[in-house]
TORTORTOR-867767 format. One record per residue (C-alpha): residue number from 1; x, y, z; residue in one letter. Coordinates in Angstrom, 1 decimal. Example, Ala and Ser with C-alpha at 12.3 -4.5 7.8 and 13.67 -1.06 7.14 Angstrom:
REM residues 2
PAMI     k     east    north       up   r
PAMI     1     12.3     -4.5      7.8   A
PAMI     2     13.7     -1.1      7.1   S
//
This chain:
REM residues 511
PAMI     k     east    north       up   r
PAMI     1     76.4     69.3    201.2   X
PAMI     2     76.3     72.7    203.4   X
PAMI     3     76.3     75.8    201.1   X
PAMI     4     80.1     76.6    201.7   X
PAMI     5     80.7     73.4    199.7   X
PAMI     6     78.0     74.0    197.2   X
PAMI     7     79.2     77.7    195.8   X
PAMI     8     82.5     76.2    195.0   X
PAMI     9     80.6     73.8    192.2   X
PAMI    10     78.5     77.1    191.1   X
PAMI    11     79.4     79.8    188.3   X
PAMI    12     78.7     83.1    188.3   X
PAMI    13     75.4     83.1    187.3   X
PAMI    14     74.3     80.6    189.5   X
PAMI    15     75.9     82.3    191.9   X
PAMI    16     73.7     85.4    190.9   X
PAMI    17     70.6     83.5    191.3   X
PAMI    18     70.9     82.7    195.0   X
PAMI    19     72.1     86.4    195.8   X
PAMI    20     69.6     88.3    194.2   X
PAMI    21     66.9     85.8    195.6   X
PAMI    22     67.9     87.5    199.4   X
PAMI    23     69.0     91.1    198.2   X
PAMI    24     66.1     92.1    196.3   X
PAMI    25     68.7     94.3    194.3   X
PAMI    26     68.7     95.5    190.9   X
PAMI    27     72.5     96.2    190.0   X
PAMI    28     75.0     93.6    190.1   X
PAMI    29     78.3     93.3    189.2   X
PAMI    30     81.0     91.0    191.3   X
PAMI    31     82.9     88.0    190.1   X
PAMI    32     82.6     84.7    191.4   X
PAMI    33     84.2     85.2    194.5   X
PAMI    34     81.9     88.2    195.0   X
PAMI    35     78.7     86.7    195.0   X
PAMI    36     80.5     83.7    197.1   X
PAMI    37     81.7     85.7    200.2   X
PAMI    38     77.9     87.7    199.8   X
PAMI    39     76.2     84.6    199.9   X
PAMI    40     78.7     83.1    202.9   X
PAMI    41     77.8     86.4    205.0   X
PAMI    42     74.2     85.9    204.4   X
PAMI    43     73.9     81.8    205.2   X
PAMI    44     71.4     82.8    208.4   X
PAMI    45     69.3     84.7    206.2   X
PAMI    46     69.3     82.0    203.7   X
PAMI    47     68.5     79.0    205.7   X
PAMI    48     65.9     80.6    207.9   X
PAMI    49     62.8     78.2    207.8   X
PAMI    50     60.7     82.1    207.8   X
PAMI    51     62.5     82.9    204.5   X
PAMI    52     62.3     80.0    202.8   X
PAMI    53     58.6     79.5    203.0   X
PAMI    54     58.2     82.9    202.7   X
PAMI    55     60.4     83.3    199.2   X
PAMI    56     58.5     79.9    197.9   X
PAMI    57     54.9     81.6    198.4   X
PAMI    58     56.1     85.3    196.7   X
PAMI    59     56.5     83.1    194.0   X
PAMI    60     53.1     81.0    193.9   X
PAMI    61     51.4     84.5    194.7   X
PAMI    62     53.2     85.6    191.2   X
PAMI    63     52.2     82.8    189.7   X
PAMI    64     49.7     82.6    186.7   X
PAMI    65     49.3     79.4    187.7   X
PAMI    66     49.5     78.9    191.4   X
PAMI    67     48.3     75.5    191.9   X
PAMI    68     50.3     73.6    189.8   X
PAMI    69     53.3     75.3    191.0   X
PAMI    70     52.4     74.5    194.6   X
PAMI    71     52.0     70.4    193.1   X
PAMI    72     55.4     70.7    191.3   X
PAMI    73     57.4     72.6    193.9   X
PAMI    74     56.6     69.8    196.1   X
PAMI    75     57.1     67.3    194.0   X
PAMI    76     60.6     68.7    193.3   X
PAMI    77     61.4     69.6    197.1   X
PAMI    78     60.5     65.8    198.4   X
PAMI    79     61.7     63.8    195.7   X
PAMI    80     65.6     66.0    196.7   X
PAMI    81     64.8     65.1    200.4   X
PAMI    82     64.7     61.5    199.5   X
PAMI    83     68.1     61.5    197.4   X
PAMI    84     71.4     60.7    198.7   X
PAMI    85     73.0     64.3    199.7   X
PAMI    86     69.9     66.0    198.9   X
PAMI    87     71.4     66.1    195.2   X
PAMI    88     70.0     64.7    191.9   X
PAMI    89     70.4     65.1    188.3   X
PAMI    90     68.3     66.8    186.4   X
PAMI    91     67.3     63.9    184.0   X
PAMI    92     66.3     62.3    187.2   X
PAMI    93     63.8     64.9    188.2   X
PAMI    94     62.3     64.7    184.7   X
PAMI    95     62.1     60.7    185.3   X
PAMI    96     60.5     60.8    189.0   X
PAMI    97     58.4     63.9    188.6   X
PAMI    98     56.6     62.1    185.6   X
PAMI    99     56.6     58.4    186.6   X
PAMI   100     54.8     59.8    190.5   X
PAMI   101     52.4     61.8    188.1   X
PAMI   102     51.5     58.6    185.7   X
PAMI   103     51.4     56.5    189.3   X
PAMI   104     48.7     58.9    190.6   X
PAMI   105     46.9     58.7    187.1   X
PAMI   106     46.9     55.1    187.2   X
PAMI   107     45.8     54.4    190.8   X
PAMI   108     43.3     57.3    190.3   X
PAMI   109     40.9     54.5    188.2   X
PAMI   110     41.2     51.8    190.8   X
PAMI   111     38.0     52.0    193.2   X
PAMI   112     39.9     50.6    195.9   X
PAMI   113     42.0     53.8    195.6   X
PAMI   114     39.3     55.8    197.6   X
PAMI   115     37.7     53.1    199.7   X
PAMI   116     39.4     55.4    203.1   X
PAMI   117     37.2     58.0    202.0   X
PAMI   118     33.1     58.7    203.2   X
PAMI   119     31.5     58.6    200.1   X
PAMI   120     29.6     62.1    200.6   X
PAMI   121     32.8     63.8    201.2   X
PAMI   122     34.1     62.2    197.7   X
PAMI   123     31.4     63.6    196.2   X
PAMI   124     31.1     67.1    198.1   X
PAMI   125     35.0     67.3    197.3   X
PAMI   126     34.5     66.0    194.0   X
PAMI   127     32.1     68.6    192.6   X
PAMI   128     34.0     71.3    194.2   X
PAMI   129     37.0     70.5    192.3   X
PAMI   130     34.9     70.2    188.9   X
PAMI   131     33.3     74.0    190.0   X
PAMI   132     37.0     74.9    190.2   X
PAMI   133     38.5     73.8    187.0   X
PAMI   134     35.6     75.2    185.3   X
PAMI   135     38.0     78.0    184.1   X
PAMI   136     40.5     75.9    183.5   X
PAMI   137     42.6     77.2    186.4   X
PAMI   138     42.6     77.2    190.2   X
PAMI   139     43.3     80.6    191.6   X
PAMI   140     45.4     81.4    194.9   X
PAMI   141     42.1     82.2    196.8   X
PAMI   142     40.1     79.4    195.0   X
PAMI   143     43.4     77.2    196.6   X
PAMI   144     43.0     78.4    200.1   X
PAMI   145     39.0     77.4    199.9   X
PAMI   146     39.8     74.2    198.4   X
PAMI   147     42.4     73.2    201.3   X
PAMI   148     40.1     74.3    204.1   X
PAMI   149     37.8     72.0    202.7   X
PAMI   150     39.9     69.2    202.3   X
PAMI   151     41.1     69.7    205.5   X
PAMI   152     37.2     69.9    207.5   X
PAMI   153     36.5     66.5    205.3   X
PAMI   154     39.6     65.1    206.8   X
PAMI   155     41.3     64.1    203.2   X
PAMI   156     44.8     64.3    202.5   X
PAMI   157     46.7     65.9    199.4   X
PAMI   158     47.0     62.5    197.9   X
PAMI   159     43.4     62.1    198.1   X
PAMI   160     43.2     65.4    196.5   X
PAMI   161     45.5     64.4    193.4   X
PAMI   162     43.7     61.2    193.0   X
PAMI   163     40.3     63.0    192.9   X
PAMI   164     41.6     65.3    190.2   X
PAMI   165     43.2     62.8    187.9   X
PAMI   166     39.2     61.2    188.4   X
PAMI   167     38.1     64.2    186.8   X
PAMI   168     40.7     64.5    183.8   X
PAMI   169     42.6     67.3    186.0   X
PAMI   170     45.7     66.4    187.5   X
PAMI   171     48.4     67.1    187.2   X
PAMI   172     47.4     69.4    184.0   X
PAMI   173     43.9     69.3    181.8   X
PAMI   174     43.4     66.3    180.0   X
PAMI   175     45.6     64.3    182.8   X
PAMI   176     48.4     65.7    180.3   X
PAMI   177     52.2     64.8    182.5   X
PAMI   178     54.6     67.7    182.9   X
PAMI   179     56.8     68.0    180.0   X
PAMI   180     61.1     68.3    180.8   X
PAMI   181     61.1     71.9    179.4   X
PAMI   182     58.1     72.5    182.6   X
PAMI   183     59.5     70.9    184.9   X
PAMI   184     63.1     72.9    183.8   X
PAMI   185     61.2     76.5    184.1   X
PAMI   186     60.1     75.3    187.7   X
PAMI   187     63.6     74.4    188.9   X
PAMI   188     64.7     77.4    187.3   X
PAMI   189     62.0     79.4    189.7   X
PAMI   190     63.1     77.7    193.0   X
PAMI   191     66.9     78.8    191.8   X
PAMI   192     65.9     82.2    192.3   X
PAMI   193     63.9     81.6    195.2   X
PAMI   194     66.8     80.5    196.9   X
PAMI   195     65.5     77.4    197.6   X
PAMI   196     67.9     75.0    195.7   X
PAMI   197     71.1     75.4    194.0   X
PAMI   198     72.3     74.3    190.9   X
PAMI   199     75.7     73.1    190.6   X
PAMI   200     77.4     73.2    187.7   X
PAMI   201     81.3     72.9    187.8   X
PAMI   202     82.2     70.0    186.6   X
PAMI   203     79.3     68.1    187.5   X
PAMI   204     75.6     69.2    187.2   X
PAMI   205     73.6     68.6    189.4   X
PAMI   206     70.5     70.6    191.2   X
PAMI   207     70.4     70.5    195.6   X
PAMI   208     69.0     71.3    198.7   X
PAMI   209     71.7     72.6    201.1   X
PAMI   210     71.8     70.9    204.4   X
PAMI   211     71.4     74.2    206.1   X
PAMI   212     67.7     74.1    204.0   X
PAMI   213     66.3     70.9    205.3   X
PAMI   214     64.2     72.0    208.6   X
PAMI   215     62.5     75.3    206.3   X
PAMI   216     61.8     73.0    203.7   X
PAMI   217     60.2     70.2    205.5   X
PAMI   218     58.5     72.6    207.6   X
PAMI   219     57.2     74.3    204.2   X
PAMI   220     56.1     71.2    203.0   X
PAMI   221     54.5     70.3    206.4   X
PAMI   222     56.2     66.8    206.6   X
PAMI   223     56.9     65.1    209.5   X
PAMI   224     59.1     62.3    206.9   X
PAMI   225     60.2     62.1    204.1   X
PAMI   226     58.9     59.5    202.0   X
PAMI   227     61.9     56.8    201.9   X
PAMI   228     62.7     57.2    205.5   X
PAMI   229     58.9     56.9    206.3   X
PAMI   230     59.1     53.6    204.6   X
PAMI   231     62.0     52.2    206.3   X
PAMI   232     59.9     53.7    209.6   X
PAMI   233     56.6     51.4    208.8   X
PAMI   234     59.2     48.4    207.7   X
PAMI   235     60.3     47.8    211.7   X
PAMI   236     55.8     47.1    212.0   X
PAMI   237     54.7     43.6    211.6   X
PAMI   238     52.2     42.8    209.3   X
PAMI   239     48.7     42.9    211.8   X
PAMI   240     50.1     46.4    213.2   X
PAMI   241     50.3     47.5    209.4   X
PAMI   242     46.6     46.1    209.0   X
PAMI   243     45.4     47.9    212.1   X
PAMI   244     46.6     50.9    210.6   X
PAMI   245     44.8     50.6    207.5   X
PAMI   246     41.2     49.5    209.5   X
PAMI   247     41.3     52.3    211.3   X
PAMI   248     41.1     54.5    208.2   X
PAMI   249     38.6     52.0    206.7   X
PAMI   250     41.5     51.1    204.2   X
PAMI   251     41.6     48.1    202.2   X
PAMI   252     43.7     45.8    205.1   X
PAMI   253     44.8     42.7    202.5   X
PAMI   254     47.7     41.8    201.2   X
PAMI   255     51.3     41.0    201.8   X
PAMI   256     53.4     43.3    203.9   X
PAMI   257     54.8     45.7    200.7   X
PAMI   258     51.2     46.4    200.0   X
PAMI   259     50.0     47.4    202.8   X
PAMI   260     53.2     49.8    203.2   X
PAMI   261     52.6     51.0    199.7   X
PAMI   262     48.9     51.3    200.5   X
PAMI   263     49.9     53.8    203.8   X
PAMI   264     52.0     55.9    201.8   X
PAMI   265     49.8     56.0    199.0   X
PAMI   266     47.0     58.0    201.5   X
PAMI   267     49.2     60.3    203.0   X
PAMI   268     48.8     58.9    206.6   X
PAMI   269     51.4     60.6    208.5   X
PAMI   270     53.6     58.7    210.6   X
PAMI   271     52.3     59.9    213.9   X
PAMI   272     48.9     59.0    213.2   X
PAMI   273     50.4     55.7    212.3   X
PAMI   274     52.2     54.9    215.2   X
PAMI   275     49.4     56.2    217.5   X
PAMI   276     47.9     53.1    216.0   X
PAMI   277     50.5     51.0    217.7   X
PAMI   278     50.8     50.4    221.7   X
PAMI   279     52.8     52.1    224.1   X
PAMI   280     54.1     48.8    224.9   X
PAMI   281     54.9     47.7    221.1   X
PAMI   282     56.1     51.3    221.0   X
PAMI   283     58.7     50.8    224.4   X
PAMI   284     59.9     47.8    221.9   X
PAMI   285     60.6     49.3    219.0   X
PAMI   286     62.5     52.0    221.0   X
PAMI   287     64.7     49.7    222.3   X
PAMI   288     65.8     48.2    219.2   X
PAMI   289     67.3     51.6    218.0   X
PAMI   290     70.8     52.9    218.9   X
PAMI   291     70.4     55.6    221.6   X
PAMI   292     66.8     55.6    221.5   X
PAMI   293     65.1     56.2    224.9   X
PAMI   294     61.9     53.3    225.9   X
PAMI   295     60.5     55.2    228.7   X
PAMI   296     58.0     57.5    229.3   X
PAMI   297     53.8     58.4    228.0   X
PAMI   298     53.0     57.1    224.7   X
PAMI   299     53.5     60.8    222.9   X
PAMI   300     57.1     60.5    223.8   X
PAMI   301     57.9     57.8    222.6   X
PAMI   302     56.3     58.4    219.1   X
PAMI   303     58.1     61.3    218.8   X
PAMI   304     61.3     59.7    219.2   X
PAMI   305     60.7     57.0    216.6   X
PAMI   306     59.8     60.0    214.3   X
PAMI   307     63.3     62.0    214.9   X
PAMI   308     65.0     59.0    215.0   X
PAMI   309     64.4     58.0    211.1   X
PAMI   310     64.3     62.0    210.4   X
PAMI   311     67.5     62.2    211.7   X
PAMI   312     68.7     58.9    209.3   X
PAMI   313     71.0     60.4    207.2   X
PAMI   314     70.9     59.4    202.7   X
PAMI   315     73.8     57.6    202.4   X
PAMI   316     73.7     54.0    200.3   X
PAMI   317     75.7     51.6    201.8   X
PAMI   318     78.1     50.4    198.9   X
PAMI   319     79.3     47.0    197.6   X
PAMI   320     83.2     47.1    198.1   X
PAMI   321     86.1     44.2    198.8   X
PAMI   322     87.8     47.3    201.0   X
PAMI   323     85.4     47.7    203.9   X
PAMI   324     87.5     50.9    204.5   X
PAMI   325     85.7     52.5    201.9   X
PAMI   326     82.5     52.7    203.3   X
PAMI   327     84.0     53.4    206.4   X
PAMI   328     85.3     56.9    204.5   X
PAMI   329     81.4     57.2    202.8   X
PAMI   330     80.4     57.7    206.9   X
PAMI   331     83.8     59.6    207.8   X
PAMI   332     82.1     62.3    209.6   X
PAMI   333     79.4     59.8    211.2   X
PAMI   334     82.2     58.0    212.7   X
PAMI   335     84.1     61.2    213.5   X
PAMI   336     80.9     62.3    216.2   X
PAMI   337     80.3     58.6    217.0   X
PAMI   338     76.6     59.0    215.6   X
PAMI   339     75.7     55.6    216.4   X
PAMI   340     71.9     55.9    215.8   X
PAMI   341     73.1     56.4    211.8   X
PAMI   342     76.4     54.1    212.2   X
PAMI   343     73.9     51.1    213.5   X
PAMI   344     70.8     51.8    211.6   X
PAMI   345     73.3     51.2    208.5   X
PAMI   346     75.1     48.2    210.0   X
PAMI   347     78.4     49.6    209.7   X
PAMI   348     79.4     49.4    213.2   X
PAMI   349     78.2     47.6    216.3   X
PAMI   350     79.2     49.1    218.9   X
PAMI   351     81.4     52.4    220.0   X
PAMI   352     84.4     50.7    220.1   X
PAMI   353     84.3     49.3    216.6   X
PAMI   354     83.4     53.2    215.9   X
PAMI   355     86.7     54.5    216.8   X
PAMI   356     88.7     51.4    214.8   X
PAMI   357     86.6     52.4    211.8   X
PAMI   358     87.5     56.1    212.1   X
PAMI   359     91.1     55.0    211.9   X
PAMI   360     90.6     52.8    209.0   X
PAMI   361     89.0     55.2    207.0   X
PAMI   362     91.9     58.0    207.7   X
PAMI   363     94.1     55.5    206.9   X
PAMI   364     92.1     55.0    203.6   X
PAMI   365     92.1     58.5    202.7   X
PAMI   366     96.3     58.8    202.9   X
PAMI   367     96.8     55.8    201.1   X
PAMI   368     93.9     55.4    198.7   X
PAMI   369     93.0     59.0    197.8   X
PAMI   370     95.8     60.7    198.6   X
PAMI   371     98.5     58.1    197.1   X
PAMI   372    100.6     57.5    200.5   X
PAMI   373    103.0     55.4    201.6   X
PAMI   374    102.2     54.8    205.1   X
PAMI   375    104.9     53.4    207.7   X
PAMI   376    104.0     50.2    209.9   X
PAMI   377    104.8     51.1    213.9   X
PAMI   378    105.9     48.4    215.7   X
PAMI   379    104.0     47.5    219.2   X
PAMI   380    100.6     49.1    220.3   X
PAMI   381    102.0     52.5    222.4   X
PAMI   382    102.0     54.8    219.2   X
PAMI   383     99.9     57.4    217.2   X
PAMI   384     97.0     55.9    214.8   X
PAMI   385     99.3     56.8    211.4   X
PAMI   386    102.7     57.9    210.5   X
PAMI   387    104.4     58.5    207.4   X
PAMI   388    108.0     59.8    206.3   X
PAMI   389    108.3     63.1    204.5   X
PAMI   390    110.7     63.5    201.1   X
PAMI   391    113.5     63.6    203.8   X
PAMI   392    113.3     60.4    204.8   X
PAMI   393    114.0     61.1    208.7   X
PAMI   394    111.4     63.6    208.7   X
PAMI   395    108.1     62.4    209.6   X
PAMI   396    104.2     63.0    209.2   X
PAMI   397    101.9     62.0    211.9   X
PAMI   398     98.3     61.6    212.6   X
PAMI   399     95.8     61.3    215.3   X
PAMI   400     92.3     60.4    215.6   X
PAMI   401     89.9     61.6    218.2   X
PAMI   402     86.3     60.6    218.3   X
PAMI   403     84.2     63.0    220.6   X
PAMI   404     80.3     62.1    220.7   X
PAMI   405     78.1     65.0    219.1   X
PAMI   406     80.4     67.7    220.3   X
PAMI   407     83.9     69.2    219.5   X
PAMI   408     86.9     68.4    220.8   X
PAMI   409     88.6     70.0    223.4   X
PAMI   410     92.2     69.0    223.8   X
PAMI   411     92.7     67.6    227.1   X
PAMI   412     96.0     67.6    229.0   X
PAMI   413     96.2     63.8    228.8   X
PAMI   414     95.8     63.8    224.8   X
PAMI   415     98.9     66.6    225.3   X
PAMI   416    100.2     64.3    227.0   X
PAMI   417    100.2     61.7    224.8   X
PAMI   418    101.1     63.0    221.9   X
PAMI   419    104.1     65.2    223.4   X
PAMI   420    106.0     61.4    224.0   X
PAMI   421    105.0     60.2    220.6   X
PAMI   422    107.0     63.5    219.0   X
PAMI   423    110.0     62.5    221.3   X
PAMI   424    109.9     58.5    221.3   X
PAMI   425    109.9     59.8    217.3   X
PAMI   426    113.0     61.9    218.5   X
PAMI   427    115.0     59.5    220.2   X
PAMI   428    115.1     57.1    217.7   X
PAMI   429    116.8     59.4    214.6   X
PAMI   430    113.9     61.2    213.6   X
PAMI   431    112.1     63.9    213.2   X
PAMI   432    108.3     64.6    213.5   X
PAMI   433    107.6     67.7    211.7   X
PAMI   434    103.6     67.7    212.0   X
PAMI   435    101.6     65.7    213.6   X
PAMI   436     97.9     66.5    213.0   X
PAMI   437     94.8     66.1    215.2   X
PAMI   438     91.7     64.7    213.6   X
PAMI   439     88.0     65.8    215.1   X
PAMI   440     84.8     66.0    214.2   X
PAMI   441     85.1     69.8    215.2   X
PAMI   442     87.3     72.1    217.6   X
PAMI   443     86.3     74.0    220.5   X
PAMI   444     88.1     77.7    220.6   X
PAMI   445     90.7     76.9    223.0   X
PAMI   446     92.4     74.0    221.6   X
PAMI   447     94.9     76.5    219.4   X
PAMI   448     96.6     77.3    222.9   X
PAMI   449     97.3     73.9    223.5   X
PAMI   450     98.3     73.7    220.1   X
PAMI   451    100.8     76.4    220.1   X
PAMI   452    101.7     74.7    223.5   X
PAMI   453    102.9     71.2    222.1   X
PAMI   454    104.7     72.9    219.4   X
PAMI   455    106.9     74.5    221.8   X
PAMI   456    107.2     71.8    224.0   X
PAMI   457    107.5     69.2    221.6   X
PAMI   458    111.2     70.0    222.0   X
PAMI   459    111.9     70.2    217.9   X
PAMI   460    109.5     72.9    216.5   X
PAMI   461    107.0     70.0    215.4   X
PAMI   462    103.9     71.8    213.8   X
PAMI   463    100.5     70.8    215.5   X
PAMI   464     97.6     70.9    212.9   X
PAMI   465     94.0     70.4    213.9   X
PAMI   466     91.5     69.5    210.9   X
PAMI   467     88.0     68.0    211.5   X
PAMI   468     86.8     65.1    209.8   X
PAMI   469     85.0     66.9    207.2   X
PAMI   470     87.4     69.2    205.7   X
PAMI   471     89.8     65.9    205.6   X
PAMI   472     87.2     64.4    203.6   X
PAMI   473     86.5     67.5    201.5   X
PAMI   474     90.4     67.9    200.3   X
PAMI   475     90.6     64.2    199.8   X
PAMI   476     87.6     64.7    197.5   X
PAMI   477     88.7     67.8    195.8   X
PAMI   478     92.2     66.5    195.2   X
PAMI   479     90.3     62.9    193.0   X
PAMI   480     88.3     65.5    191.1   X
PAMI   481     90.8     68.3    189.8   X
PAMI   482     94.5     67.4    191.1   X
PAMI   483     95.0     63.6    190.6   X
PAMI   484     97.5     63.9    188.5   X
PAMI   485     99.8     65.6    190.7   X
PAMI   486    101.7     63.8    193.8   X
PAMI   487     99.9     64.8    197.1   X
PAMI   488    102.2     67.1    199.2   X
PAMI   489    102.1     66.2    202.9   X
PAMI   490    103.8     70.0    204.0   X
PAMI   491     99.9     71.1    202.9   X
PAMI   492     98.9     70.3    206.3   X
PAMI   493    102.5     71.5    208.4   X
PAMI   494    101.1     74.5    209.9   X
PAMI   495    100.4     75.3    214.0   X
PAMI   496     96.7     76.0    213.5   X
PAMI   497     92.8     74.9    212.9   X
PAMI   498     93.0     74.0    209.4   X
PAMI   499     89.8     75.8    208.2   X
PAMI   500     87.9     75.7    204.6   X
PAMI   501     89.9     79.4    203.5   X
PAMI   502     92.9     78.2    205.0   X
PAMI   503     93.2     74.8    202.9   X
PAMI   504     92.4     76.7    200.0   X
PAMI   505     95.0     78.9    200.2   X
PAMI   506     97.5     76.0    201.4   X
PAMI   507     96.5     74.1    197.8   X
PAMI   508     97.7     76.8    195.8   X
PAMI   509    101.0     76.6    197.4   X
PAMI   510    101.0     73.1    196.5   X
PAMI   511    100.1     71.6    193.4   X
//
């Protein structure tokens, strides 16, 4: 969800949180709609990766107790990354958050658990760990010490928690689990950091903003999140898996789901693991992703593995008897004709059944969400969807136009084309008084070509462009808060690009 869509779901004092966490002021006083254009003119401050870290360690330097703040922010901050939208209650960051803490408690008394590890850097790391928690706390400085060790002894984090829950220190004294109300004061924190949101209206729910993800992963020093590392490792075959694991003088037994677990568990990142693999197996794997290049050194190729499952977007593929429906869940996917995602979640095969799909799930939206009647057009040489106004010779037309990872641009065949449909319309009785355009996005000049149609059109017909998301998004909003009032199709008869403000505004004149 990008932040435009998330301050609509926020109050006022959410709203607050996430202003005064870039303005530094002391006085405030605006409304909703204050706070919400503020925060809209400030989205590049916001989102840049500079800030975000930066705003996160203001508030660990603060902390009285920096280190468990560090282990809890990141906690928080991957478990969002993993959820679908970035989104998750907060009864489901009490649950994770404390069922990964017990986990690392638990594995922390298996031997095997540290069988990667040289023995004298166990013990150098573990006495140094005992040293600090002498006091009961780990200072910022005693932190920095601690990582630059861990770091020259070539451990990972993991290592590090596991280590401490050996010593009766992790994730609090006593191996005590972060209680709800702690866990509330640190979400709280990261609210006024800026770094997640808390929706509230009607829904609650806490997020990371899309335009968020690259600062936090690059806080958090994470080449993959968790879940899309796993799917990563699952497309490795069971010796590869094992070779991995020898390599790091891992435990190398056990069926394939152990050894994965047993990967994740260390904190191997994923391009050490591949590095494992060979460029050969590597050219393979390439090939059997949408889009993904096979050629070139070995470095290359790992790399593009890596963006490839980064790029995976969190979307769970429903169970439905109206395939349509998950073709609206992966509207916007369809829309830029992302195949890599559109493939990697089997809901298309190819481009071509990318475009159908994009129709079917417009088609979805008018008569599922929006409670249309659609028309049935005879023969093939007609536009993707048509139905009749309250005047029943007046008609409502549609048009869907995939363009691959860019905007649209409104060439003079599409002009063309949808100039006869308006007239074939014409010369048959009736009447089409808009006919809208549906993109994943709009390049500036396509409002002169707009404007153009309308006039040439012959009979005044409006030309509205919308992109796929902001179909989606009024679709959405009209389930949640208008669903019992009858859709009215003159929302969208205007000659213009149909923008967030503008539907807003075209709502209220409607409903």
């Amino acid at each position: 969800m990008k932040i435009e869509d998330c301050i609509d779901k926020m109050s006022k004092s959410h709203l607050e949180k996430v202003v005064k966490s870039f303005t530094k002021e002391h006085y405030y006083n605006k409304d909703e709609e204050g706070y919400k254009k503020q925060i809209i003119n400030n989205i590049d401050v916001l989102s840049d990766p500079r800030n975000i870290s930066e705003h996160i360690k203001e508030h660990i330097n603060s902390s009285k107790h920096p280190y468990q703040d560090i282990i809890f922010i990141s906690f928080i901050l991957r478990r969002l990354l993993s959820k679908n939208d970035y989104r998750a209650t907060q009864e489901e960051i009490f649950s994770e958050i404390q069922n990964t803490e017990q986990e690392i408690i638990l594995k922390s008394k298996e031997d095997q658990s540290y069988s990667h590890i040289d023995p004298l850097s166990l013990e150098i790391f573990k006495a140094v760990l005992e040293t600090a928690f002498d006091d009961g706390v780990i200072s910022y400085d005693e932190l920095n010490l601690i990582i630059k060790l861990r770091n020259h002894l070539k451990l990972q984090e993991k290592d590090q928690f596991l280590i401490q829950a050996s010593i009766n220190h992790f994730p609090q004294k006593n191996n005590q689990i972060h209680t709800p109300d702690q866990i509330k004061k640190i979400l709280n924190d990261l609210q006024k950091c800026g770094v997640i949101f808390f929706c509230n209206k009607p829904e609650q729910f806490y997020l990371i903003p899309e335009e968020f993800i690259t600062g936090i992963k690059n806080y958090l020093n994470i080449e993959l999140v968790e879940d899309k590392y796993k799917k990563m490792l699952d497309t490795l075959n069971v010796s590869e898996l094992k070779d991995i694991l020898s390599n790091y003088n891992l435990k190398a037994s056990g069926k394939k789901e152990d050894l994965t677990e047993r990967i994740l568990l260390t904190g191997i990142n994923p391009g050490s693991a591949l590095d494992n693999i060979t460029n050969k197996r590597l050219g393979e794997i390439c090939k059997k992703l949408p889009d993904v290049n096979s050629s070139g050194q070995k470095a290359e190729k790992i790399k593009r593995i890596i963006k490839y499952y980064d790029e995976l977007i969190n979307i769970d593929v429903r169970e439905t008897e109206d395939k349509r429906e998950i073709y609206y869940d992966f509207f916007e996917q369809l829309a830029k004709v992302d195949m890599q995602n559109l493939m990697g979640k089997e809901i298309v095969k190819n481009e071509s059944e990318c475009k159908l799909a994009f129709e079917e799930a417009t088609r979805f939206i008018f008569e599922k969400k929006l409670s249309q009647e659609l028309l049935n057009q005879p023969g093939t040489n007609h536009s993707d969807g048509c139905m009749a106004l309250e005047e029943k010779e007046d008609l409502f037309m549609w048009d869907n136009k995939t363009k691959y990872n860019s905007k649209y641009d409104f060439p003079n065949k599409d002009f063309d084309q949808f100039k006869r449909y308006i007239r074939d319309a014409k010369r048959k009785g009736k009447t089409v008084k808009c006919f809208l355009i549906i993109a994943p996005g709009f390049e500036d000049s396509v409002q002169l070509n707009a404007e153009r149609l309308k006039y040439e059109s012959g009979i005044d017909t409006d030309i509205a462009l919308i992109s796929a998301s902001n179909l989606k998004w009024i679709a959405e909003e009209w389930n949640k808060n208008y669903s019992d009032k009858k859709f009215n199709l003159h929302l969208f008869n205007k000659t213009t690009l149909l923008t967030k403000d503008e539907i807003k505004n075209r709502i209220k004149l409607f409903i």
